[in-house]
C-alpha positions in Angstrom: 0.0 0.0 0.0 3.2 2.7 0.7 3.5 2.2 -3.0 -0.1 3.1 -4.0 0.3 6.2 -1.7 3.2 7.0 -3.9 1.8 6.9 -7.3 -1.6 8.2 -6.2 -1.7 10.6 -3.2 -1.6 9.9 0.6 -4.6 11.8 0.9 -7.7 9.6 -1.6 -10.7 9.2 -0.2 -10.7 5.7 -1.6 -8.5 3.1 -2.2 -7.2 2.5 -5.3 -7.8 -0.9 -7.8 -4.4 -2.6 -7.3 -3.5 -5.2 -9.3 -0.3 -7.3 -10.4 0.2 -9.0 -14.5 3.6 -10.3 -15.1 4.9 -9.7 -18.7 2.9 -12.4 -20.1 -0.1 -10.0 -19.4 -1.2 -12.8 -16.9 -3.2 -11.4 -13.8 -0.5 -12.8 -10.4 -1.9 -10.2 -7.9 -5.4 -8.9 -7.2 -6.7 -6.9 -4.0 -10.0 -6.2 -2.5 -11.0 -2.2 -4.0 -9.8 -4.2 -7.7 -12.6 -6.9 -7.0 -14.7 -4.0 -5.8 -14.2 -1.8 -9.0 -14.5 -4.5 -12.0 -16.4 -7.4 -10.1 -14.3 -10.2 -10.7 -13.2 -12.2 -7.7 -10.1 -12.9 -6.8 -10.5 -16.6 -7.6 -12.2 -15.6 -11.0 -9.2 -13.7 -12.4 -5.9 -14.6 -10.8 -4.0 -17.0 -13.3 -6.0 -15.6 -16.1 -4.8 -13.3 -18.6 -5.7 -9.4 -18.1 -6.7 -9.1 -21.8 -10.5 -10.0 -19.0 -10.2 -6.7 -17.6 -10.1 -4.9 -21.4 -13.4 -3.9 -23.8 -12.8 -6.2 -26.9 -10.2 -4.3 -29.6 -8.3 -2.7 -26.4 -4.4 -2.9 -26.9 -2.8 -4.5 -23.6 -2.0 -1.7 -21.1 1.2 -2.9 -19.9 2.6 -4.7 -23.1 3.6 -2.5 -26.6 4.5 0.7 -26.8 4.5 1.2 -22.9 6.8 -1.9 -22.3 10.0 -0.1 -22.3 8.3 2.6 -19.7 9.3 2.5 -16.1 6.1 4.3 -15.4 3.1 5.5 -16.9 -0.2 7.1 -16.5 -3.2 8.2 -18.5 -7.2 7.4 -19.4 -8.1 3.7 -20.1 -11.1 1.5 -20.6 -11.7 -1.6 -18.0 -14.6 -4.0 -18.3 -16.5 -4.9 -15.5 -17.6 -8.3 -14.6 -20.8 -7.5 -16.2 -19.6 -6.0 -19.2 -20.4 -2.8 -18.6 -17.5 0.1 -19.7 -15.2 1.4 -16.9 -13.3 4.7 -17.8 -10.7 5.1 -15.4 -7.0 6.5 -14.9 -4.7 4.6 -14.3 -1.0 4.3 -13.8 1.4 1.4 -13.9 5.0 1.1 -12.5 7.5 -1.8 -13.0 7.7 -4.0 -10.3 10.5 -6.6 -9.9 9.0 -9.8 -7.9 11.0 -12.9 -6.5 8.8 -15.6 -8.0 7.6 -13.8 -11.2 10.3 -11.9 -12.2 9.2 -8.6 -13.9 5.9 -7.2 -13.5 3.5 -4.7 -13.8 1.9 -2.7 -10.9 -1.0 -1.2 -12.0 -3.1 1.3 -10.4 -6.9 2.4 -10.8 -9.6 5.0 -9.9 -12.9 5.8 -11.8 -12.4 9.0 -13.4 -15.6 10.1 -12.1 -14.0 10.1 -9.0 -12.9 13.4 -6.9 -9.9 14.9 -7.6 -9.1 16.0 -4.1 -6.2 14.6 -2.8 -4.7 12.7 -6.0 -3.7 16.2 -7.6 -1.0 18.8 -6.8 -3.2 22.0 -4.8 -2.4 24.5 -7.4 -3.8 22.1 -10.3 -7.1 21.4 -7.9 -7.9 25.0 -7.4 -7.4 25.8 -11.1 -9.9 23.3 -11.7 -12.4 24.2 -9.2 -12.0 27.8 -9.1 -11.7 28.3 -12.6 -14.4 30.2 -14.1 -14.7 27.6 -16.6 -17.1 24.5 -16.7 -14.9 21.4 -17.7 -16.3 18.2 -18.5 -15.0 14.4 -19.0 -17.4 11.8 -21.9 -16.8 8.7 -22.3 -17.2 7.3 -25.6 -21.2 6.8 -25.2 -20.6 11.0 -24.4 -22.1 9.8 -21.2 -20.9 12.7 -18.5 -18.1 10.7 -16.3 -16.4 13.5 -14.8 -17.2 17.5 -14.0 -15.7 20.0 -12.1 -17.1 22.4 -9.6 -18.3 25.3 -12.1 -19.7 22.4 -14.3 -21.5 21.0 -11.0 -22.9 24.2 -10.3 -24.8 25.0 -14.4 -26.4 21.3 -14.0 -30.0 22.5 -13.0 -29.5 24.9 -16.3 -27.7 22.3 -18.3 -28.9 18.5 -17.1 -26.7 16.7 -19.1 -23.6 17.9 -16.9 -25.3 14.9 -14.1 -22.6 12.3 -13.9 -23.9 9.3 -16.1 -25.9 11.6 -17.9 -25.7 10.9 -21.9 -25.6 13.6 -24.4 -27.6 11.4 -26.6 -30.7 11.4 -24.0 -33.5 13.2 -24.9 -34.4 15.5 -21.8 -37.9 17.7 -22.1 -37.3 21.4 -22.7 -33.8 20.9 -23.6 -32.0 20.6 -27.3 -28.3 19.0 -27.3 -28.9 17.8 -31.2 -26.0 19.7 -32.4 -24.2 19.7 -29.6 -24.1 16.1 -29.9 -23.4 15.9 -33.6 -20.5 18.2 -32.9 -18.8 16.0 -30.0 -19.7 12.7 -32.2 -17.8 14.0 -35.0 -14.6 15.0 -32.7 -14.7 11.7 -31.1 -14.6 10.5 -34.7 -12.1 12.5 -36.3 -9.9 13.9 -33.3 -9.9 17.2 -35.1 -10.7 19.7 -31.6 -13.3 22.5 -32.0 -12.0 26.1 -30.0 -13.9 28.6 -29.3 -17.5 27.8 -30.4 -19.9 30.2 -29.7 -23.5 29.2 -29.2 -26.7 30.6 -27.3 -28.1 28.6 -24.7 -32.0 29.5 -23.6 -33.4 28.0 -20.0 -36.1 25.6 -19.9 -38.3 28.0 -19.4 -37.4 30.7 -21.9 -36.8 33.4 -19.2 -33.0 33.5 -19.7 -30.9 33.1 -22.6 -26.8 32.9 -21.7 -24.0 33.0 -24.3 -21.1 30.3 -24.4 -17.6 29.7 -25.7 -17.2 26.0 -26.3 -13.9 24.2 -26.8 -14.2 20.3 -27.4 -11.5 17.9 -27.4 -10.5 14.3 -27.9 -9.5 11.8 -25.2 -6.9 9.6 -26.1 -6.2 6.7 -23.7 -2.5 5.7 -22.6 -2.9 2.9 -25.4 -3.3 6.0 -28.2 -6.9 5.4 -28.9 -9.9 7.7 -28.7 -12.0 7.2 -24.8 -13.9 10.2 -25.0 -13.9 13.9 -25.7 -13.7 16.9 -22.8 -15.3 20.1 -23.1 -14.7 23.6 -21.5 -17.4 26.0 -21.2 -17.0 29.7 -20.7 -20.3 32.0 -19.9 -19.9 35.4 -22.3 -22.8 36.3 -21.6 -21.2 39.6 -20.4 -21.2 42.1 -23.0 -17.1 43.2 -22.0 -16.1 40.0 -22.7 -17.9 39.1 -25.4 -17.0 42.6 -26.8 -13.6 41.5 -26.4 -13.7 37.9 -27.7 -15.4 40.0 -30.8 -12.3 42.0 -31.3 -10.0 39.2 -31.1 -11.7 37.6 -33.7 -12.4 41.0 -35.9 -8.6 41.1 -35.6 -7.7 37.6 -37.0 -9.8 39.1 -40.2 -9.3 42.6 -40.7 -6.0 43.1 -39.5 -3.1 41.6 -41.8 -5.2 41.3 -45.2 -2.7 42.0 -47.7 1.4 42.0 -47.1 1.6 45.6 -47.6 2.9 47.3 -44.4 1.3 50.4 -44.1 -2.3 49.3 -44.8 -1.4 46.4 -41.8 -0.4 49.0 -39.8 -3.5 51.5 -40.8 -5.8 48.2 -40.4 -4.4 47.7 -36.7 -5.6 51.7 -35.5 -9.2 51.5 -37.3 -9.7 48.1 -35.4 -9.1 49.8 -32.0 -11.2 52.5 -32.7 -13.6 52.9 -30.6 -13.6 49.5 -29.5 -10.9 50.0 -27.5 -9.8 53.6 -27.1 -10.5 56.8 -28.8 -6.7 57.7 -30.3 -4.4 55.1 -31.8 -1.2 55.8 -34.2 1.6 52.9 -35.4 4.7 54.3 -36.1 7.2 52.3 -37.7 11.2 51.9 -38.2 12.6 52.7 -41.0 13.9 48.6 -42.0 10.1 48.3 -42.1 9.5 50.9 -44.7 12.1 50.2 -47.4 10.1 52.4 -50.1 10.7 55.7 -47.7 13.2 58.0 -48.1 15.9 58.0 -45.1 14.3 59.7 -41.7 16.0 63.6 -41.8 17.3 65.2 -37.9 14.7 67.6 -38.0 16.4 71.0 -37.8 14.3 73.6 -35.5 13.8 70.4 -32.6 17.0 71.1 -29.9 19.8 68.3 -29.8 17.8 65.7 -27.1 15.2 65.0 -30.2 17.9 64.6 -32.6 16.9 61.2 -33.5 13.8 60.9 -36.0 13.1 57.2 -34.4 9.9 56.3 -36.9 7.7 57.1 -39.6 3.8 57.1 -38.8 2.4 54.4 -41.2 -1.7 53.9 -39.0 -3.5 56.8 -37.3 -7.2 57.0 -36.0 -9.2 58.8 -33.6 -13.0 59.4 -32.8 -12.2 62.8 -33.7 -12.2 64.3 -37.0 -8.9 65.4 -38.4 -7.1 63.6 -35.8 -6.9 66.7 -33.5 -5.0 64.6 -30.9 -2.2 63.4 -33.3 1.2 65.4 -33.4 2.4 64.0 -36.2 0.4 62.5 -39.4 0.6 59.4 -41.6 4.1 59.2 -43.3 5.2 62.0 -41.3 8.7 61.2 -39.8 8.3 61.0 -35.5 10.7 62.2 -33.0 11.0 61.0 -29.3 13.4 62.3 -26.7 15.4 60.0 -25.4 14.5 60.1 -21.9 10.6 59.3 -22.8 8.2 56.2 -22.3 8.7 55.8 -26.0 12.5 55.2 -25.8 12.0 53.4 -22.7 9.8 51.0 -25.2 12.0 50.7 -28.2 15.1 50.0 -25.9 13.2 47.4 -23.6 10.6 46.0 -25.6 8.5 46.5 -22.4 4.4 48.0 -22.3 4.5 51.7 -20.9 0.9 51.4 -18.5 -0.3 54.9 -17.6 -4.1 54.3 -16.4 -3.9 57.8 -14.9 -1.8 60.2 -16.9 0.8 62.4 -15.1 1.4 65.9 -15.6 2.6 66.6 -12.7 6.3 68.8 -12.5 9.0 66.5 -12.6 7.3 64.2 -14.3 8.0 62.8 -18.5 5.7 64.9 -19.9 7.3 68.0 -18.0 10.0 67.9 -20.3 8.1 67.6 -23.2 5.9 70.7 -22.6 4.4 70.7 -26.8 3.3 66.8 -26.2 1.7 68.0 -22.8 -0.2 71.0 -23.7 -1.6 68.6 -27.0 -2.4 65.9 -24.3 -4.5 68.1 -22.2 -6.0 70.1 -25.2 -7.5 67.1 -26.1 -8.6 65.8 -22.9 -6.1 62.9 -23.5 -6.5 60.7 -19.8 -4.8 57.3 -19.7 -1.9 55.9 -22.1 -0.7 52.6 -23.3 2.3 52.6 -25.4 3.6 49.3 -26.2 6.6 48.1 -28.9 5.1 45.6 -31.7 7.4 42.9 -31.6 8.1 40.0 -33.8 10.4 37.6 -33.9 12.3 39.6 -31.4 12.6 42.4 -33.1 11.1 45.7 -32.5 9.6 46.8 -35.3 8.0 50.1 -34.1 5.5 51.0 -31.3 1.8 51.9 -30.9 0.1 54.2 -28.8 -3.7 53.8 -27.2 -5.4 56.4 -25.7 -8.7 57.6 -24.2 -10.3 60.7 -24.2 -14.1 60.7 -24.6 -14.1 57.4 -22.6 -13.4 58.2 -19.0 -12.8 55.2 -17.8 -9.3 54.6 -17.1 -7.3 51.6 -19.2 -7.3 48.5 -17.0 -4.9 45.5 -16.5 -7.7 43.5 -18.6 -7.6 46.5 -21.5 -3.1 46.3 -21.1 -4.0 42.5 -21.9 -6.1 42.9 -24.9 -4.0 45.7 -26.6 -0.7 43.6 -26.4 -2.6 40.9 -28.0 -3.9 43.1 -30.9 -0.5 44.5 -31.0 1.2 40.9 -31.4 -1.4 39.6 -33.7 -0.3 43.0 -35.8 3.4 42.7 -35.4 3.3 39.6 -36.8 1.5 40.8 -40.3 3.9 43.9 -40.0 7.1 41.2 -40.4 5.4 38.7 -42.3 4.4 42.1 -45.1 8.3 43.5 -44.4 10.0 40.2 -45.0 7.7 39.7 -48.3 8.5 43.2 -49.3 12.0 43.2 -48.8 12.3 39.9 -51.1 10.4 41.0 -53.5 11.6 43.9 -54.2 15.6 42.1 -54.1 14.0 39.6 -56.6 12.5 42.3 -58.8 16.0 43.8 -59.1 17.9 41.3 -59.4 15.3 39.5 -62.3 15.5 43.4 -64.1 19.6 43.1 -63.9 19.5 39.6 -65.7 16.8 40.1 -67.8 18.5 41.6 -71.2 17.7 45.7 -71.5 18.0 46.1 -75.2 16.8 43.4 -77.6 18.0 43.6 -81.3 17.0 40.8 -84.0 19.3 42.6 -86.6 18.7 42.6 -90.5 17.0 39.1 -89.9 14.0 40.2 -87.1 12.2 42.8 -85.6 11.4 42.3 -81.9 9.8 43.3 -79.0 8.4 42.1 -75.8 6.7 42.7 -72.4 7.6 41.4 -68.8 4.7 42.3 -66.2 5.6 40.7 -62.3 2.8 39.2 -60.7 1.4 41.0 -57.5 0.0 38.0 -56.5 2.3 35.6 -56.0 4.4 35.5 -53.0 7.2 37.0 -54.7 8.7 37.8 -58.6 8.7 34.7 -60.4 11.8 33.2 -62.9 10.1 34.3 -66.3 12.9 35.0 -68.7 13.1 36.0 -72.6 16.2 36.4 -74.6 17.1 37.2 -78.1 20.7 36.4 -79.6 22.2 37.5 -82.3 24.8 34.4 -83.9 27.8 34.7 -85.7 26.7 33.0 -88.7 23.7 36.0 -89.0 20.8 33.6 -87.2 19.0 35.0 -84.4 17.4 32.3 -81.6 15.0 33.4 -79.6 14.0 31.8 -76.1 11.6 31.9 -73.4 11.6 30.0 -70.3 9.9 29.7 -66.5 11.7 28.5 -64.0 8.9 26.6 -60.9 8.8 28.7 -57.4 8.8 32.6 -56.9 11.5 34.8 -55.0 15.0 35.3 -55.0 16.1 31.6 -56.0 13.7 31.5 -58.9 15.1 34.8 -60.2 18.8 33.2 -59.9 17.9 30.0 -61.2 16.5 32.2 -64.5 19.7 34.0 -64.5 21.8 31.1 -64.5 19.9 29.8 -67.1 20.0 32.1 -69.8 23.7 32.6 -69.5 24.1 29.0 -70.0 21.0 28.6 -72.7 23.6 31.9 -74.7 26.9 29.9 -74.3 24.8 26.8 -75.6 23.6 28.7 -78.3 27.3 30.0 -79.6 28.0 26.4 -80.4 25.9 26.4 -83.5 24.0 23.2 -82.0 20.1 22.9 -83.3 17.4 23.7 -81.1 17.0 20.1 -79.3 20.3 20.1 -78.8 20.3 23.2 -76.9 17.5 21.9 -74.8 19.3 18.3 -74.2 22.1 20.2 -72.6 20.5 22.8 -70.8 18.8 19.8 -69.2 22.0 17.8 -67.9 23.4 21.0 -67.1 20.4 21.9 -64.4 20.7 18.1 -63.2 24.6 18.3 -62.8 23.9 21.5 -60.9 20.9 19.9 -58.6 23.4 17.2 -57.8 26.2 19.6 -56.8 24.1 21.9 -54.6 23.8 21.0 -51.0 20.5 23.2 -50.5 17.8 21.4 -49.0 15.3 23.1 -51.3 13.3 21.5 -53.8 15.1 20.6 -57.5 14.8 22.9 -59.9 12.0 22.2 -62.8 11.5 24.7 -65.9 10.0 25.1 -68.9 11.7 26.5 -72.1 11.1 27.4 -75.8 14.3 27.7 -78.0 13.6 28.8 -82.0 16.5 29.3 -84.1 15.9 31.0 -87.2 17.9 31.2 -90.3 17.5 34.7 -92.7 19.0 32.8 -95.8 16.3 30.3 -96.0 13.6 31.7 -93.8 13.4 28.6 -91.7 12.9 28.4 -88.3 14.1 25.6 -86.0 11.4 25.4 -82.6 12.1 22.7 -79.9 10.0 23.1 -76.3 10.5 21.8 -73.2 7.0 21.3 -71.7 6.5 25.1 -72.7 3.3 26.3 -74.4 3.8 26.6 -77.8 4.6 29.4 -79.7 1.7 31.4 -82.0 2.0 32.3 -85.5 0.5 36.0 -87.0 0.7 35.1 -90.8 0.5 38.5 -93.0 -3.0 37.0 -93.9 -4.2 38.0 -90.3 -4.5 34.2 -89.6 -3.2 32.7 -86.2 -1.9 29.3 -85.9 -0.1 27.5 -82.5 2.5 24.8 -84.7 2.3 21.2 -83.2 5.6 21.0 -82.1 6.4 18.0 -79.8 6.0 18.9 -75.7 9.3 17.4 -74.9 9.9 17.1 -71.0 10.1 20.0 -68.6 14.4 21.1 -67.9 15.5 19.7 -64.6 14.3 16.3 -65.1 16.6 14.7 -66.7 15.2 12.3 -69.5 16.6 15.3 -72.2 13.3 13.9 -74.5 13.4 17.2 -76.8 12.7 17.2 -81.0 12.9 20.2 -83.2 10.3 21.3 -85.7 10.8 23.4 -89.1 8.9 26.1 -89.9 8.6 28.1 -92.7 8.1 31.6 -92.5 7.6 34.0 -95.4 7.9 38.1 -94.7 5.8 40.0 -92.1 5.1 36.8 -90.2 5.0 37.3 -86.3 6.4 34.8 -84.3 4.9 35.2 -80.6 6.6 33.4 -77.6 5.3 33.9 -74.2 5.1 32.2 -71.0 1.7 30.2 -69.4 1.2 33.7 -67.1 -0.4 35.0 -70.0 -2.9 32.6 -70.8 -3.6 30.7 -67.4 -5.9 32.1 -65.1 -8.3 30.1 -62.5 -11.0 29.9 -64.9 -9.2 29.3 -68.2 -7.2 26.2 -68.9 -4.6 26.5 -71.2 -6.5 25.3 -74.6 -9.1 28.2 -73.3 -6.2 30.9 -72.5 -4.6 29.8 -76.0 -7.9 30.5 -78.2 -8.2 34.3 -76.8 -4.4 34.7 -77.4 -4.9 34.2 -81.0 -8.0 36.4 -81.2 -5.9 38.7 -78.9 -2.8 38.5 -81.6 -5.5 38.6 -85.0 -6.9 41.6 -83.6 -3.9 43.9 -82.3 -2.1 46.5 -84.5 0.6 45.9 -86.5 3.6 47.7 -84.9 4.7 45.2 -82.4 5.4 47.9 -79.3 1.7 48.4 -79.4 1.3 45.0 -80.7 2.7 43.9 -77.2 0.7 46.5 -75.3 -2.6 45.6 -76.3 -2.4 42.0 -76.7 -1.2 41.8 -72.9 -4.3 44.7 -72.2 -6.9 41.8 -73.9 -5.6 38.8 -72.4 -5.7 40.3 -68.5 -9.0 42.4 -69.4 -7.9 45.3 -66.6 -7.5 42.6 -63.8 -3.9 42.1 -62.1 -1.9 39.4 -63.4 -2.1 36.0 -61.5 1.6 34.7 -62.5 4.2 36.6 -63.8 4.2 37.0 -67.8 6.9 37.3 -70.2 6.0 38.1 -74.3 8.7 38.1 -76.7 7.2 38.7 -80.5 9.5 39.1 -83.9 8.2 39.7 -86.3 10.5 38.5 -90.3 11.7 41.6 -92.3 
């Protein structure tokens, strides 16, 4: 028995179900509260295996994946003499006996059982002090456990009785989809947090609303025993006001990765709802667009640094009257201030009750003062948004009309709308920031001034996505050989950002040194794809290998015959000077990257004024048109444009998007035969 006070607490009400199984699983020790808690007698089960004391399909407690364990504890099903279901927690310890050998000690208590006494203090008066009803079902959702807030709704909510089943019908009560809801996490594990629902008394007289978060019990053996469910009463309008603007936030703030309208979304969203004056200033590493922050010159020399730039402002006010500074204004703080104390500590400045008394901040900072009390400006928060432990600016809260003073519950909510905020704020700076590296970096590689020579005249169009997460690898080149051809390529490289741009870049200055070796167009491609592969092989990156897709047409002045191999690219269009439009069937071939190099080239002939039109899938994918689709309004797009190919470009890129962004990056390369 010292052991079972061990494992379970000195201080239960009730023995605890002790019982002994070798490693066999075979039942060598049984007590009196064991015979009392399943119904077999001592006679009945000692010598027989324990698989008695499991519900049929239970895994052995004390074998598999807990065999290795020295101790253990958890939910688990029994079976009771009768066959009835016993949920219960147990516990088991390894036990060396002289005769047996190794064993299993194994403890049990019902888990409707009180807690008192078998818990740590702290964890019992969480649980019964807790403003929060919290509920154990067994697999039948039969109740099995409750705590003391539960205990205390069961004349409003029966079904919290213990043994009560949720699938019970009980007059002037309806559980139906509360019940469906539990069934199906039982079923499928997946939890359910923070579900609101409305719950009206029997008699109609009262009507409370709830926050429900459901759960699935998994036993020590890893399958499902029953669900639990916490219940919080919001039926008081603060904190349902305040549950509201948590969720309002999750929606409205963060909607777009552009910083400013982030930081503009987080200041509307507190207004009024929280206070009456909000601005979000920023650092400068989190406005890259902005031009540096100036010392402004009539402030004296403690104010010499210009700390932030204000990118959200709003007020209950109109105009703002309570704001010093204005959106994209640049914001100075002295440096002995609340706000530096922020920035330097990353710590919440609290000020429920403003001081303007002398010798206090604001007496050295007489301009902010006289704005403050102008404006009838009472209690402050000023806290740093923080992310990923950087400080990437702070925020200010303020009340004027509302008299009441902020409150530790109103410090809590603001640093949780600022957190939510200075997450978006990172997540929209780090996008930025890539982006607009990628951009430049795709503009340096991408060539600036495209000549076809006696043979061609070309043009083209690249237009970035603003959808993806960052610039794409669309690339086009045109190169002039020394035996007077010209071969003309466009390619995509898969993913977006930085790499993709690289990869492009790396690319086309190997598709150019390919090209100089006078080898046909499937050639070209058949190299360019062992190339990438080599390279895949070489690189230690983790990332995934890189795929693209690549037209290369080589065409010959002498003859007017072009050469066209693709490498799962779309395939080029045809203008003829008849006004007709025709995509050649030239063999898909493989995409580059993959190894197989399965590439043939198709002739063409070409006679003056035709218009060869090479483009990437951006142009003719979208979420509603498959490529056949896209392919068809290219060529009425193409039939219909005007013949100088700069505005031949410009409006067949105007018809295909139809005044909508882009969804993919596009690249259009057209030549057209002199």
């Amino acid at each position: 028995m010292a052991a079972s006070d061990t494992m379970l607490g000195a201080g239960a009400k009730k023995s605890p179900a002790l019982f002994v199984v070798d490693v066999m699983g075979t039942v060598i020790g049984w007590t009196a509260p064991a015979e009392e808690l399943t119904g077999y007698r001592s006679e009945e089960i000692v010598g027989r295996s324990g698989r008695l004391l499991l519900m049929p399909g239970r895994t052995n407690l004390w074998s598999g994946r807990l065999h290795d364990q020295e101790r253990w504890h958890g939910l688990a099903e029994l079976r009771h003499r009768d066959g009835d279901r016993l949920l219960v927690r147990v516990e088991g310890a390894r036990l060396a006996t002289r005769l047996a050998g190794q064993a299993w000690l194994l403890s049990a208590v019902p888990a409707d059982e009180d807690l008192s006494g078998k818990t740590g203090s702290l964890l019992e008066s969480l649980i019964n002090s807790f403003p929060v009803a919290m509920a154990i079902w067994d697999r039948d959702l039969r109740c099995v456990w409750r705590n003391a807030e539960a205990e205390r709704l069961t004349e409003g909510f029966p079904y919290y009785r213990i043994g009560q089943s949720m699938a019970d019908q009980i007059p002037g009560t309806d559980s139906s989809n509360l019940l469906e809801v539990m069934r199906r996490v039982l079923k499928d594990g997946v939890p359910i947090i923070d579900r609101e629902s409305r719950w009206t008394s029997a008699d109609q007289n009262e009507e409370r609303m709830l926050s429900s978060s459901i759960s699935r019990l998994d036993g020590v053996d890893g399958r499902p025993l029953g669900v639990c469910t916490l219940v919080l009463d919001i039926t008081d309008s603060r904190a349902r006001d305040r549950l509201h603007l948590l969720r309002e936030a999750s929606i409205r703030v963060g909607t777009t990765l552009d910083v400013r309208r982030t930081a503009q979304e987080l200041a509307e969203l507190a207004v009024p709802a929280l206070a009456d004056f909000v601005c979000v200033d920023l650092g400068e590493s989190v406005l890259p667009d902005t031009t540096p922050l100036q010392r402004l010159a009539t402030e004296p020399e403690p104010v010499r640094i210009p700390a932030f730039r204000r990118a959200g402002l709003a007020s209950v006010h109109e105009g703002v009257p309570e704001a010093r500074w204005h959106l994209n204004d640049a914001v100075f703080i002295r440096q002995a201030s609340p706000f530096s104390h922020v920035v330097a500590t990353g710590r919440t400045h609290y000020e429920p009750v403003i001081d303007f008394s002398p010798g206090s901040w604001l007496d050295h900072d007489p301009e902010r003062a006289g704005l403050m009390r102008a404006t009838g400006m009472h209690t402050l928060l000023i806290m740093p948004l923080k992310a990923r432990g950087d400080v990437l600016g702070v925020t200010v809260f303020a009340r004027t009309d509302n008299k009441e003073p902020f409150t530790r519950d109103d410090l809590m909510l603001a640093e949780e709308l600022a957190a939510r905020a200075a997450l978006s704020l990172d997540n929209a700076r780090r996008y930025t920031r890539e982006r607009n590296t990628a951009l430049a970096l795709q503009r340096d590689l991408l060539p600036r001034v495209l000549s076809g020579g006696d043979a061609l005249e070309v043009a083209s169009r690249y237009l970035p996505s603003d959808v993806h997460e960052g610039v794409g690898g669309d690339w086009f080149d045109v190169i002039r050989l020394p035996d007077g051809g010209v071969a003309l390529v466009v390619g995509d490289v898969t993913g977006h950002g930085i790499n993709a741009a690289a990869t492009m870049g790396r690319m086309r200055t190997a598709v150019r040194t390919l090209a100089y070796m006078g080898l046909r167009p499937h050639e070209v491609l058949t190299h360019l794809d062992q190339l990438i592969v080599r390279l895949a092989e070489e690189d230690d990156s983790p990332t995934d290998p890189t795929v693209a897709t690549c037209l290369y047409a080589l065409y010959d002045p002498a003859t007017r015959r072009c050469l066209i191999s693709r490498a799962g690219h779309p395939p080029p269009a045809l203008l003829l000077p008849s006004g007709e439009v025709t995509f050649p069937d030239i063999p898909g071939g493989t995409p580059i990257g993959v190894g197989l190099g399965s590439f043939e080239s198709l002739e063409l002939a070409l006679e003056p004024g035709t218009v060869l039109a090479l483009y990437t899938d951006g142009l003719i994918e979208t979420r509603e048109d498959d490529l056949e689709a896209g392919m068809h309004r290219l060529g009425v797009a193409l039939a219909a444009a005007p013949p100088p190919l700069e505005r031949l470009c410009a409006s067949v890129i105007s018809s295909m998007l139809g005044g909508t962004p882009a969804e993919d990056d596009i690249a259009l390369l057209v030549a057209r035969t002199r």
